[in-house]
N, C-alpha and C positions, 0 to 999 in steps of 0.2 A: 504494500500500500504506500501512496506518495507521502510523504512529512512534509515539514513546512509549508509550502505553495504549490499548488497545481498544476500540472503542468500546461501546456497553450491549447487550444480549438477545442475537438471535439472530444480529446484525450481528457482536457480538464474539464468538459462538462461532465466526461461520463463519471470520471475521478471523486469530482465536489458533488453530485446525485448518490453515487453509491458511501461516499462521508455521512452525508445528509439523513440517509436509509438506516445505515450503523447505529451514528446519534438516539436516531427517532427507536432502534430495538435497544435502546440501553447497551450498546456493546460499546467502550466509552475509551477513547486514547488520548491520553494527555496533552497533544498536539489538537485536541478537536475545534476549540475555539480560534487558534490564529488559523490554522487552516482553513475555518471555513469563512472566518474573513476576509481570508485573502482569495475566497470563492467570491464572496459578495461583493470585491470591491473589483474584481474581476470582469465582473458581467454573468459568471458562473450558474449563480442562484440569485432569488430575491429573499428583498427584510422578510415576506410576509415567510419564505421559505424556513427560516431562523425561526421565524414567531413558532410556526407548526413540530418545530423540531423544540421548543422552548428556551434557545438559545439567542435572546434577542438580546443584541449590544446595546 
């Protein structure tokens, strides 16, 4: 699984959806919150995507 940041296109969409998916079953990596902001700030995912997963900034 990627750490840090995401990687670009449709590698990092599928990357930050399958993060996202993880998050939402409780399966939980200590990298989960900068990762997945640095999904959101991406283009990746949306806020409301965060809200549904309860990890909203």
């Amino acid at each position: 699984m990627y750490r840090g940041a995401p990687p670009k296109g449709i590698v990092g969409q599928v990357a930050c959806q399958l993060r996202l998916r993880d998050v939402k079953a409780s399966n939980l990596s200590p990298d989960d919150q900068p990762f997945l902001t640095n999904c959101l700030m991406g283009g990746y995912i949306t806020k409301s995507d965060l809200d549904d997963a309860g990890l909203s900034p």
